[in-house]
N, C-alpha and C positions, 0 to 999 in steps of 0.2 A: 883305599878301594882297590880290588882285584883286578888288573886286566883281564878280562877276557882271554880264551886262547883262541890260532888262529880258526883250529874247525871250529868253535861256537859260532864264532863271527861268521863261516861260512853258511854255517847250519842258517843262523837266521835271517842270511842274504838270500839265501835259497828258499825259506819259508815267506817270504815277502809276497804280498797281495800281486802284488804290478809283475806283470810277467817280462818286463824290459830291465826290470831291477836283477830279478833270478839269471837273466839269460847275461847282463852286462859280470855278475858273482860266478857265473860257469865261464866265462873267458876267461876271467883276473885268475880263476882257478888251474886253470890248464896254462896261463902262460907265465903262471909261477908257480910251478907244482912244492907239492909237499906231500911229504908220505901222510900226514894227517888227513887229509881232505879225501882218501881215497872212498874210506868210509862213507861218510859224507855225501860223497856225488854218487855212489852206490844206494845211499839208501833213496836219495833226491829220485834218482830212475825210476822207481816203483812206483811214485805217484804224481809224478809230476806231468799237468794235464796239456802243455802246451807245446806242438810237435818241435817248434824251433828251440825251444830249450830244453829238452829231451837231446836233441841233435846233438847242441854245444855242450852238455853234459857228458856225453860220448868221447866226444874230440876232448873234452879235460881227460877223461882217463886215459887216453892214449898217451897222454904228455907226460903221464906219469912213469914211476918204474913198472914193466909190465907185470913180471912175477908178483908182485903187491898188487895191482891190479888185479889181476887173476884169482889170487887168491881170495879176493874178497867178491870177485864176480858168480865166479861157479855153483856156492851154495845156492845163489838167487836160481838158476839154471831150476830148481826142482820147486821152488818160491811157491806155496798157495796164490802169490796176486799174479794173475796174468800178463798186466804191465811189466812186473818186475824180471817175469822168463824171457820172454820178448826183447827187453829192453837190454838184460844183460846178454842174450844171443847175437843180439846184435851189437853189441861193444867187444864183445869175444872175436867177433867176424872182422871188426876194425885193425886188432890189436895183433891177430893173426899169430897167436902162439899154438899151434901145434898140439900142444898137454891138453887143449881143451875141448879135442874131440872126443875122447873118454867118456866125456861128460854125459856128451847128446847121445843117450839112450835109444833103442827104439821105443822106450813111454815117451819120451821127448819127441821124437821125428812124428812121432803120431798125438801129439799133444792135440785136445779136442777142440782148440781154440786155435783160429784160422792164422791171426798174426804170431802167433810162437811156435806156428807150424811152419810158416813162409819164415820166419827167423832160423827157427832148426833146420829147415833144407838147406839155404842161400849159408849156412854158416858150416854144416857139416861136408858140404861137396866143398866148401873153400881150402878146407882143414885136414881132407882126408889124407890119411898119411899113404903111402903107398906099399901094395898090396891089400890093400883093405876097401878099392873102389869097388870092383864086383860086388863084394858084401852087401855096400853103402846104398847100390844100384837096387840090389834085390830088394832089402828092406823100404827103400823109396817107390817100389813099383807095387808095395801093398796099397798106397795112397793115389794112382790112376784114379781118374775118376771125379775124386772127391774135389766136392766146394764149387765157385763160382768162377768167371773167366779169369779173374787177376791169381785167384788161387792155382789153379792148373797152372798158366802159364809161370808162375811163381816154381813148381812143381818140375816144369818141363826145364828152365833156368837150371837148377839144380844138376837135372842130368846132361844137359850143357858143358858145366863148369865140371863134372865128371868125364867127359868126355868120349872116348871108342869105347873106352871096357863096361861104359854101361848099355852096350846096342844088346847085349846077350838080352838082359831085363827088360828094355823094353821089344825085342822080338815078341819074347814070351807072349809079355801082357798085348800085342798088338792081334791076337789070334783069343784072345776071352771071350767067352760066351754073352758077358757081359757088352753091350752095346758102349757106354759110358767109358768103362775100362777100354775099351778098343780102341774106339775114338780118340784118347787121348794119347794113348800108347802112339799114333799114327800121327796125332800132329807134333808129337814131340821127337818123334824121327823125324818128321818132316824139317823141322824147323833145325834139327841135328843137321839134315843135310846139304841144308842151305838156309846158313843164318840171317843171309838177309833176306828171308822169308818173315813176314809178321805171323805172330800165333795166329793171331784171330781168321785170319786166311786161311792158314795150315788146319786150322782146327774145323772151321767149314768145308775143307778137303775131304780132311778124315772122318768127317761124319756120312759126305758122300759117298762115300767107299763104303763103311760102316754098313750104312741104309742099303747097298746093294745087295746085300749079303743073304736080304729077307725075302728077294724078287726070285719068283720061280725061271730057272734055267729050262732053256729049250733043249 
């Protein structure tokens, strides 16, 4: 009889009904790497429904060699499954190489699906390499606006972790016609310039401001 090799065995530790089983097969995985498994916990990402073993899936690849890592992460990056963009933007963000900002497009930073957009920002302002925040800034200031509170402030993080060279972008966008774009433009300096500011304050500030804009001057 055949042994098994070791990714089958992980394959089907990973395919297991009981989510304490997969999640106990992503530790053993990460604290005894093997370039086999990269695969593996790659493809596990895509679909795998349970957030804490998503998590510890993450932390195996880190354990890994990164460039192997990487290389099998980035195609996910453009993946038809939602999960799988998401999931590998956000291991990209863990694993903190550099090469992998390439990757994140502006179809990616604008991807239509809110969690592999909140992956593309938190990972490309991580990653930016320098001289290329301005750019990074513009192209994030097309997305003001958009989504719900965790999304923005998700948004506003991003130009955070970019930091001065992105106040040009958000100046811009904090004077748009657009009420939504404004607003948001103005809690995310806000919150720029006193991080211990909570958005959600910052953001009912800016909306105050916003709203004033519509009242006739005496």
């Amino acid at each position: 009889m055949t042994e098994s090799a070791p990714s089958d065995r992980l394959r089907a530790a990973l395919e297991h009904p009981d989510a304490s089983t997969r999640l106990e097969a992503a530790l053993a995985a990460g604290t005894r790497p093997d370039d086999s498994y990269v695969v593996e916990l790659v493809a596990r990402c895509a679909v795998e429904p349970d957030f804490f073993v998503r998590d510890m899936l993450t932390w195996a690849l880190t354990r890994h060699d990164p460039s192997r890592a990487v290389e099998v992460l980035l195609p996910e990056v453009t993946s038809e499954i939602p999960q799988a963009r998401s999931q590998a933007l956000h291991t990209l963000s863990k694993i903190g190489d550099p090469i992998a900002f390439a990757a994140i497009t502006p179809a990616v930073l604008r991807d239509p699906h809110p969690e592999v957009a909140r992956a593309a920002w938190r990972t490309a302002s991580g990653l930016v390499p320098e001289g290329a925040q301005e750019d990074l800034a513009d192209e994030l200031a097309t997305q003001f606006g958009r989504g719900d509170h965790e999304t923005q402030r998700s948004l506003s993080r991003a130009f955070a972790a970019i930091g001065f060279r992105a106040e040009g972008a958000i100046e811009r966008a904090t004077v748009s016609p657009y009420d939504v774009i404004s607003a948001h433009a103005r809690a995310t300096a806000i919150v720029m310039g006193d991080p211990d500011t909570d958005f959600a304050e910052a953001a009912v500030e800016a909306r105050r401001v916003v709203a004033k804009r519509a009242l006739p001057r005496d």
